[in-house]
Each structure stands twice: as C-alpha cells, then as structure tokens.
Kinemage of the C-alpha trace (Angstrom):
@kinemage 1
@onewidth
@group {chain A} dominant
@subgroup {mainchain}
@vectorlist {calphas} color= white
{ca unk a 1} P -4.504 10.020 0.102
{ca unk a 2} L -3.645 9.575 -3.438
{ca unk a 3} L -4.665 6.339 -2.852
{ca unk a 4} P -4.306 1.955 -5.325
{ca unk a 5} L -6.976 -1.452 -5.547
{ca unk a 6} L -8.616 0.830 -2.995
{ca unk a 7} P -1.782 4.682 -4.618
{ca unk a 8} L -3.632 4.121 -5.113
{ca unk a 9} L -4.601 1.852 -7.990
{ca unk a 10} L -7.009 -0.453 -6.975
{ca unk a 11} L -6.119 -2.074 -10.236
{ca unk a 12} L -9.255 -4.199 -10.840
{ca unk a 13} L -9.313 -5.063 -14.490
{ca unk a 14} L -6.616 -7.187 -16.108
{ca unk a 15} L -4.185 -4.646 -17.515
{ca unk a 16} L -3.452 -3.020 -14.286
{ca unk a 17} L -1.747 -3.244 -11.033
{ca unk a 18} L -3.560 -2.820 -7.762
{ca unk a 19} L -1.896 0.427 -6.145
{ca unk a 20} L -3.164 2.681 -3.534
{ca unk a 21} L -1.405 5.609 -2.792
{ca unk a 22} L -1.768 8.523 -0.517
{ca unk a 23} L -0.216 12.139 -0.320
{ca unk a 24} L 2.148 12.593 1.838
{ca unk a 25} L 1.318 14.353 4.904
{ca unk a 26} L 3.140 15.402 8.062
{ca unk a 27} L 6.108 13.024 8.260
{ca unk a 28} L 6.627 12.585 12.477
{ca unk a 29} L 3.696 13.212 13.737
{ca unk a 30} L 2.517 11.612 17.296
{ca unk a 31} L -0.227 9.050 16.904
{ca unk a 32} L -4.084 10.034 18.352
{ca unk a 33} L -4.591 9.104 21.822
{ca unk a 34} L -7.563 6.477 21.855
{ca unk a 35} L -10.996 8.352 22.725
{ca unk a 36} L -14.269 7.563 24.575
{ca unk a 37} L -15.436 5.581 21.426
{ca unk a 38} L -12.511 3.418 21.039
{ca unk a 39} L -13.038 -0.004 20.313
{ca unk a 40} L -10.838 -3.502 20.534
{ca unk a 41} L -8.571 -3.538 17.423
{ca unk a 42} L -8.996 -6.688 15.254
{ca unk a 43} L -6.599 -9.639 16.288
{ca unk a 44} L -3.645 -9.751 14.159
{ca unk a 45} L -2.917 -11.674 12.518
{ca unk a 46} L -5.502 -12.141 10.220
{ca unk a 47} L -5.711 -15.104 7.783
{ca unk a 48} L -8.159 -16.043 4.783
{ca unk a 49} L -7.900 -17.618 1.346
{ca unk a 50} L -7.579 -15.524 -1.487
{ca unk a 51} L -9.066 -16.499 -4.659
{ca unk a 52} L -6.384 -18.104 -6.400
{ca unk a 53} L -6.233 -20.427 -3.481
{ca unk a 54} L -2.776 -18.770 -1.832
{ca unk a 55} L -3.474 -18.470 1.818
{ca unk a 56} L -2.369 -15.205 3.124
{ca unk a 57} L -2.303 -13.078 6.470
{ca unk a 58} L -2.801 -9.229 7.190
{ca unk a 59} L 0.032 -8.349 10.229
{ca unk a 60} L 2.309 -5.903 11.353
{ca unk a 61} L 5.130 -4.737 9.492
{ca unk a 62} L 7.806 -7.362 10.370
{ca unk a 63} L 11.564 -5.115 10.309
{ca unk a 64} L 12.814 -7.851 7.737
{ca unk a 65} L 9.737 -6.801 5.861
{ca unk a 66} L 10.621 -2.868 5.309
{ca unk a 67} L 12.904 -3.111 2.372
{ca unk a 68} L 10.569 -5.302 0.424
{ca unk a 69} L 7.566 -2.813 0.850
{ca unk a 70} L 10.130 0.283 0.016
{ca unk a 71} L 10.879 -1.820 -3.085
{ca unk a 72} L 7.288 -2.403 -4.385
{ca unk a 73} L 6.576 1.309 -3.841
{ca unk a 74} L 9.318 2.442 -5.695
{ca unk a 75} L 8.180 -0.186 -8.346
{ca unk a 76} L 4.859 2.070 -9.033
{ca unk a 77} L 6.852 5.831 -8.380
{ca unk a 78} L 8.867 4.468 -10.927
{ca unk a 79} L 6.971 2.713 -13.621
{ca unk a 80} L 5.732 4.134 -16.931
{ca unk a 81} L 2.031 4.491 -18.040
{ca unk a 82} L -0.786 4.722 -15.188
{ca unk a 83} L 1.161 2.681 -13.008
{ca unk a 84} L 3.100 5.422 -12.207
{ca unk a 85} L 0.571 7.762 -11.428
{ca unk a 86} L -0.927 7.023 -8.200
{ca unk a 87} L 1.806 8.755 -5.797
{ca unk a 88} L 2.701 12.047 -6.157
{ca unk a 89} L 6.510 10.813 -6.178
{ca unk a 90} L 8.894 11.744 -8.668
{ca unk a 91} L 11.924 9.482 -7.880
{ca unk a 92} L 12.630 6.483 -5.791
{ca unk a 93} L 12.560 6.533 -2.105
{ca unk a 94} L 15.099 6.317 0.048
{ca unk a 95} L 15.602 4.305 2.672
{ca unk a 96} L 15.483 7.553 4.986
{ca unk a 97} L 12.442 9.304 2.829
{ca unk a 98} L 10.372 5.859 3.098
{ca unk a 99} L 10.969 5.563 6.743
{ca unk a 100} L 9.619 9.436 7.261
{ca unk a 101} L 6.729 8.823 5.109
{ca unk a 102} L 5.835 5.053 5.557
{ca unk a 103} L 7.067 4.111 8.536
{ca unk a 104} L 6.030 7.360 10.969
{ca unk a 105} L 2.820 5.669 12.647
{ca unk a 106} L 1.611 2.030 11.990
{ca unk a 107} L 2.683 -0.102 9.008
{ca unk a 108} L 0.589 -3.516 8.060
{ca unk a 109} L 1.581 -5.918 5.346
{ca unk a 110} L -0.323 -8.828 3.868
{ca unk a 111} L 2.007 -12.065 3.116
{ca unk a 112} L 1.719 -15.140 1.784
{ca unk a 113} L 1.863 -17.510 4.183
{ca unk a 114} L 0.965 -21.089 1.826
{ca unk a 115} L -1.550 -23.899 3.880
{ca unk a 116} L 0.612 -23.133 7.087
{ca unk a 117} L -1.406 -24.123 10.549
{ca unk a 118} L -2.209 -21.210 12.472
{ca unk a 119} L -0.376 -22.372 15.345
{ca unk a 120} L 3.351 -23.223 13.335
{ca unk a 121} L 6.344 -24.871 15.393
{ca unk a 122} L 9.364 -23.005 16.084
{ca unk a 123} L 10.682 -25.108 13.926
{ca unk a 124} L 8.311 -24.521 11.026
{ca unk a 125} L 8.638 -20.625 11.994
{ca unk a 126} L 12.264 -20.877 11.668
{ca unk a 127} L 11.654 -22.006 8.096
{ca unk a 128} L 9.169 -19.787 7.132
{ca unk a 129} L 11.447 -16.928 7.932
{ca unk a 130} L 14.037 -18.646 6.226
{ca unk a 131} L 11.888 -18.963 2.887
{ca unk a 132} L 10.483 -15.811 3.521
{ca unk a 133} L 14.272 -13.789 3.571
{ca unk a 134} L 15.242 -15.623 0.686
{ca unk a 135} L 12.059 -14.177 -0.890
{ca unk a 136} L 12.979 -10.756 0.231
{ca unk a 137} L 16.054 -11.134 -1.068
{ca unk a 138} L 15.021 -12.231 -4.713
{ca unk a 139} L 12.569 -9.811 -4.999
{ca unk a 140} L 14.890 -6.818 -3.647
{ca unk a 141} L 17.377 -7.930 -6.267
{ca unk a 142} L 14.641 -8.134 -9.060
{ca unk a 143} L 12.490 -5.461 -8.221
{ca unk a 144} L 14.268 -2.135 -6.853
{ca unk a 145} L 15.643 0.785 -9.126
{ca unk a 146} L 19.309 0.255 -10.194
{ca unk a 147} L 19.571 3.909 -10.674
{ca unk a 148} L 17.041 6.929 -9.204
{ca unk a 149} L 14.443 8.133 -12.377
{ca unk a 150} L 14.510 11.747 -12.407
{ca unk a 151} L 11.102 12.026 -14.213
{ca unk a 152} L 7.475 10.595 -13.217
{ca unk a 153} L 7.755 8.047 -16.148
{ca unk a 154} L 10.677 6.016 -16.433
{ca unk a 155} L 10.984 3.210 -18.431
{ca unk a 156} L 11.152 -0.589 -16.811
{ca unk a 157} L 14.416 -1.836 -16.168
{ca unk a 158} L 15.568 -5.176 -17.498
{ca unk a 159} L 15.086 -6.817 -14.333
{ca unk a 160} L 11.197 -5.551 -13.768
{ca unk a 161} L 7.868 -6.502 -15.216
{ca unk a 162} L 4.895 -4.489 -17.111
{ca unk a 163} L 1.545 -4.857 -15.383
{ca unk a 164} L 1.014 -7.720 -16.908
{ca unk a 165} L 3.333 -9.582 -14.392
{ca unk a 166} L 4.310 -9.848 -10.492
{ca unk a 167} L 7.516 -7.553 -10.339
{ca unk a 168} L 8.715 -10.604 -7.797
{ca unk a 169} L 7.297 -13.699 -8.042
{ca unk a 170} L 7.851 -16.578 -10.869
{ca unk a 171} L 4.297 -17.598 -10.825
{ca unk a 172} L 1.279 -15.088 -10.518
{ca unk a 173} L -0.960 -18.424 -8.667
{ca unk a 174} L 1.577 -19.180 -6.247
{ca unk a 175} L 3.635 -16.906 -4.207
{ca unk a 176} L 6.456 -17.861 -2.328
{ca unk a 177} L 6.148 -18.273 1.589
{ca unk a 178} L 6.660 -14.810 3.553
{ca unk a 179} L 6.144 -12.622 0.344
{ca unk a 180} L 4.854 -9.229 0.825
{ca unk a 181} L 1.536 -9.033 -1.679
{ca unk a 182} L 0.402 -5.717 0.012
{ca unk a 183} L 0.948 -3.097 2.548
{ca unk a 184} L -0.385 -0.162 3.885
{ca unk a 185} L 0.092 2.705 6.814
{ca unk a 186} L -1.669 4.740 9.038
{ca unk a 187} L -0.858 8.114 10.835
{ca unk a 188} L -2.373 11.217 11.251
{ca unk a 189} L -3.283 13.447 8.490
{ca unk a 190} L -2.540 16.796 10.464
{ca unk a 191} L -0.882 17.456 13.810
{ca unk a 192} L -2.063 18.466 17.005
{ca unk a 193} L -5.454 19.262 17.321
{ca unk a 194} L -6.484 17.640 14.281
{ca unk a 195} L -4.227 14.654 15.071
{ca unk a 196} L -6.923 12.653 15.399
{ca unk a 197} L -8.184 12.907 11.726
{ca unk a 198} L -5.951 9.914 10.181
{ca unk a 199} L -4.024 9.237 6.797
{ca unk a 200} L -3.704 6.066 5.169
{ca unk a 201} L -1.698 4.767 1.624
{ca unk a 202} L -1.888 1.264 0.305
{ca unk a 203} L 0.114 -0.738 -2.400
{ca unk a 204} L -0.417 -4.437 -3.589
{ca unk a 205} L 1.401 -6.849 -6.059
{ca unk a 206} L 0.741 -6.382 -9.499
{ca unk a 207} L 0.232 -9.805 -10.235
{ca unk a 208} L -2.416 -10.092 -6.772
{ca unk a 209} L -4.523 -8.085 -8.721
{ca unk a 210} L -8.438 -8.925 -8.462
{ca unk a 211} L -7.838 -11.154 -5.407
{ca unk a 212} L -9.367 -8.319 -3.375
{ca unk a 213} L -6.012 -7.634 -1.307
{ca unk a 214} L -6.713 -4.005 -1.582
{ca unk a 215} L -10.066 -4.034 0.084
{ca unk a 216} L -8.930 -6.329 2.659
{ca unk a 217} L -6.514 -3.881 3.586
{ca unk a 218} L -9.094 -0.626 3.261
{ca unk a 219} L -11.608 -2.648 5.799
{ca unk a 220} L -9.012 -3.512 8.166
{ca unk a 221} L -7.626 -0.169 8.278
{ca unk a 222} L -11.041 0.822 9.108
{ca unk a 223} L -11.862 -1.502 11.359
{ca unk a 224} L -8.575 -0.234 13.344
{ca unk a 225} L -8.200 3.297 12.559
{ca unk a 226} L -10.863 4.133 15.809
{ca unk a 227} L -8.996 1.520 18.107
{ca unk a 228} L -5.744 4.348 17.614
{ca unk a 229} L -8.180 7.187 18.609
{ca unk a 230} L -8.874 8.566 14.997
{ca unk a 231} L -12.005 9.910 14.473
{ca unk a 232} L -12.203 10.645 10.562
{ca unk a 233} L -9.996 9.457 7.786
{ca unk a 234} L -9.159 11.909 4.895
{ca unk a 235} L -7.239 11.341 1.704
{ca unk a 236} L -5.457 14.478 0.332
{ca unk a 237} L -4.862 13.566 -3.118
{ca unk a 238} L -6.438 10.747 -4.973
{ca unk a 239} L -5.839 11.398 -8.838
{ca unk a 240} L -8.523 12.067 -10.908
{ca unk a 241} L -7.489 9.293 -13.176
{ca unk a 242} L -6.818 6.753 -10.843
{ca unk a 243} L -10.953 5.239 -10.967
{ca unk a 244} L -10.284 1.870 -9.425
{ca unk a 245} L -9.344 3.652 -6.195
{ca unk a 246} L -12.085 5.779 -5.804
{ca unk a 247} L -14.560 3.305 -6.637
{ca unk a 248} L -13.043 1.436 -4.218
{ca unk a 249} L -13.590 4.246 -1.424
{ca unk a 250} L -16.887 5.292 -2.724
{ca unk a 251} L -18.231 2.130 -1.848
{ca unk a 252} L -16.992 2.012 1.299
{ca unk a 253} L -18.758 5.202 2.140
{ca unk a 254} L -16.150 7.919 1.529
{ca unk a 255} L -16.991 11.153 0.430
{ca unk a 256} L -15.963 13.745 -2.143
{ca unk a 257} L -14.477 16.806 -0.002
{ca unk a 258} L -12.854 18.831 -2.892
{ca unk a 259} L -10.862 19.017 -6.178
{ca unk a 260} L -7.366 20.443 -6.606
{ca unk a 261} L -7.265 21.513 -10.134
{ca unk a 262} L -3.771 20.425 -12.006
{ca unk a 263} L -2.392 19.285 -8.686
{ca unk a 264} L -0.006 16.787 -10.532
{ca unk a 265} L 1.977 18.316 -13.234
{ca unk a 266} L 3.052 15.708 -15.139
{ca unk a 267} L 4.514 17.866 -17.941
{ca unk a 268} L 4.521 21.222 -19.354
{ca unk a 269} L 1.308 19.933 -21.535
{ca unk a 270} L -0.260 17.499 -19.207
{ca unk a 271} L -1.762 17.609 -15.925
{ca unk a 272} L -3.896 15.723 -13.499
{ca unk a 273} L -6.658 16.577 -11.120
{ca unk a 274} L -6.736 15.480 -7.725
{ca unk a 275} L -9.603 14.687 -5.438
{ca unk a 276} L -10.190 15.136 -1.652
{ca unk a 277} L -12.203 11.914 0.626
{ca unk a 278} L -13.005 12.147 3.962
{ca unk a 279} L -15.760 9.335 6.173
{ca unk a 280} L -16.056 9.910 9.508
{ca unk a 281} L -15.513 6.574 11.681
C-alpha cells in the first residue's frame, strides 16, 4: 500500500491531512474465496461518535457515493507539499482509471450521518439522500481538478483548500448529512494463487483529521479482510516520508517486509523511498 491517517497520510498532527494510500496492484482481479478460518464480517453499518461530536457510519460504497471519493483522491494526487505524496499518482483519475483501481473488489466509505436514529423513516431516508446529493454535488463542484496536473505537485486551485481546511465542507465541526469523511478498498494484492493475500488504500477529509477516521477504517478492514477469505494483508509501497501511516500500521502489528530504494521519483534531484508491510490475519 502506499498507504494515509493509517495514502496514506494518517495525518495526525495539525498541519496535515489524514491520507492513506496504497500502490496500485492488479486492477480486475477475482476476490479470495472465504477459507476454513473465515469468520462473520462485522454488521454494516457501523455507527459511533467521533470526537468533535459529528455522528458518523462506516458502510458500503453507496453508487451516488463514487464520484465524491474519486474527487477527494484526486484532491491528495493533486495537491502540493506532502499532501501529495502518499499515492504514487501523477495526475487525476479518471472516472475509468478510479473504477479499475478503486472500485475492482470492495469499497467502504465513512459518512456523516448527524444524531440520525438508527432505524430512520423512509421519509427521513428520503431526506438524508436528498441532503446528502446536494452535498455531493457541492463538494464535486468545489473539490475536483478543473484541468488534469501533469506533475506530482500542482498548485491548489481557487476553488480548493490547503491542509489547513476541509476541501468540502464550510465548517471543520460539522459536516453536512451524507458527506463522505473517508473511504477505503480492499482486493487482492496478487492474482491467482496468491489471491488470497489482500490490498487495501485509505483516504479521509482533511479537515476529519485527529478524529481517528483512519484507524476506524484500518480495524474494520481488518476485522473483514478474513470474512472475504484473505489470509495476509501486504502494502506495496508506503513512502518513506509518509510517518503518520506507518505508525499507524506499526501499531496495529504490521511488519517491515522490505525497502524499494528511490521508488518515487519525484524529480531529477529528489526521490523517495518506499517501504513494504505485510501481518498475517
């Protein structure tokens, strides 16, 4: 993975965004059958209260939800400074390139879903999808690249934010109902034989740093990784530089595999390690 608060940033101090990124691996790759030790997957949805008091729920990828995730990864490939180095990317994805490399085995999101009961009405879920595609919308219009960045560290257009802001959200304490403050995917790492050895990326909000979206997400994905039949879970390039994220791993009992010397060339005078993590599950 070049994994973030776990792309791959796992931004925990104030001046950076929560990313976690992952290499990309094989793009259409069949999922792991489930195996002996297979165990019931956690029930989704899964709600808690995040620190800044937004209540929020880890799901399934909703279809309405896909262009909001491939905006908010494109907002890291495509921002200056460390935010932009947590996936290898070096221009905006498509809608076609996200779909082969996000979209290829199981996609999650965590959205904000306000004080909603559990159980809503189909009324009240008719407005929350409501609110929540007028969120989409906003943030779509605010947050993805007007024109494709040919080089790993664009500036920020007008209509984006530094780290020091949500790229889609007017206040950092209160997000709107249905926004997408993280997501993540997971799908094997190799094919075939060693399909059951899984792959996993991760991205949050910039302004949802340090409300500990990013391990929510790597413990969940954990927690269902073995219910898919995956037996290990290996990240192929986690930058050198990006610390938060493999702190993040580290402590949740990942392991140092190898080092790819200059694996990101970032220029003709700079370039970044990368490191290998594997944990058996």
């Amino acid at each position: 993975m070049s994994s973030a608060e776990p792309r791959q940033n796992a931004g925990q101090d104030a001046g950076k965004p929560e990313a976690i990124g992952v290499e990309p691996g094989t793009e259409t790759q069949s999922r792991a059958e489930p195996g002996l030790n297979s165990t019931l997957p956690p029930a989704l949805p899964i709600r808690k209260t995040l620190p800044n008091g937004a209540i929020a729920e880890l799901d399934t990828l909703r279809s309405e939800e896909t262009e909001a995730v491939r905006a908010l990864l494109n907002y890291f490939v495509t921002s200056s400074g460390t935010e932009g180095l947590t996936y290898p990317f070096a221009r905006p994805l498509s809608p076609s390139e996200f779909a082969a490399y996000w979209l290829s085995g199981d996609a999650f999101v965590v959205r904000a879903v306000g004080d909603a009961p559990p159980q809503a009405s189909q009324n009240t879920a008719s407005k929350e999808r409501s609110a929540r595609e007028i969120s989409q919308e906003r943030w779509l219009k605010n947050l993805s690249p007007k024109t494709p960045q040919k080089n790993i560290s664009p500036s920020i257009s007008p209509n984006q934010t530094s780290s020091a802001g949500s790229p889609n959200r007017a206040s950092p304490i209160t997000p709107a109902l249905g926004e997408v403050l993280g997501a993540f995917y997971l799908k094997p790492n190799f094919p075939g034989w060693c399909s059951h050895i899984c792959n996993a990326g991760f991205i949050v909000q910039p302004a949802m740093r340090g409300q500990g979206i990013g391990r929510w997400m790597a413990e969940t994905m954990l927690a269902i990784a073995p219910t898919k039949g995956y037996t290990a879970v290996m990240f192929n390039l986690v930058f050198a530089t990006n610390e938060p994220s493999l702190n993040l791993w580290r402590s949740l009992g990942f392991s140092t595999i190898g080092r790819i010397p200059q694996a990101a060339r970032l220029s003709e005078e700079a370039s970044v390690d990368a490191i290998m993590l594997y944990r058996t599950l």
